[in-house]
N, C-alpha and C positions, 0 to 999 in steps of 0.2 A: 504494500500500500504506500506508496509514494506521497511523502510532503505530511505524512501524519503527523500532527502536530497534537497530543492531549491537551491543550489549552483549547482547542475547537472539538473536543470531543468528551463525551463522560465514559470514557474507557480507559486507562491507564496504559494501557500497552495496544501496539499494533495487533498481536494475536487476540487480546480480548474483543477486540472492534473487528478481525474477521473471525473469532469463532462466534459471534452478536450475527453477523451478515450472513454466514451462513446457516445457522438456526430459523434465521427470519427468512430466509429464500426459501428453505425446506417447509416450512407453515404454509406458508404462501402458493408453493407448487401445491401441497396438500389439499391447501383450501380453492384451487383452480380445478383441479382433478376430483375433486369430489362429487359425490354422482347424489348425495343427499339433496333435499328441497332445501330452500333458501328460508331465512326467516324474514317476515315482512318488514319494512324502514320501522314502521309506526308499532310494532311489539318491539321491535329492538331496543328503543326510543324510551317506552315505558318500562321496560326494563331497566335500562340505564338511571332516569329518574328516582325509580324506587332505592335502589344501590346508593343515588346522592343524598336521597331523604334518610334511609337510614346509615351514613355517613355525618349527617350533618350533628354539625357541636348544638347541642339543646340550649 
């Protein structure tokens, strides 16, 4: 990885930043390839939501 600089990245070393990129390409081919149905924007959504509500500091 040419020009890695840890000041522009949250990974501390050049391996940590490609064993990060290839973890995430492999998810990503995964989730291209996969033959399951998709979940709709708008469940996704309220899903998400609920996750921030019960996150949120009372």
């Amino acid at each position: 990885m040419a020009g890695f600089s840890s000041i522009m990245s949250e990974f501390q070393t050049t391996g940590e930043a490609e064993g990060y990129d290839a973890w995430f390409r492999a998810k990503v081919e995964t989730a291209m390839t996969s033959t399951e149905p998709g979940i709709p924007h708008d469940q996704v959504m309220a899903m998400v939501q609920e996750i921030i509500e019960q996150n949120r500091p009372r």
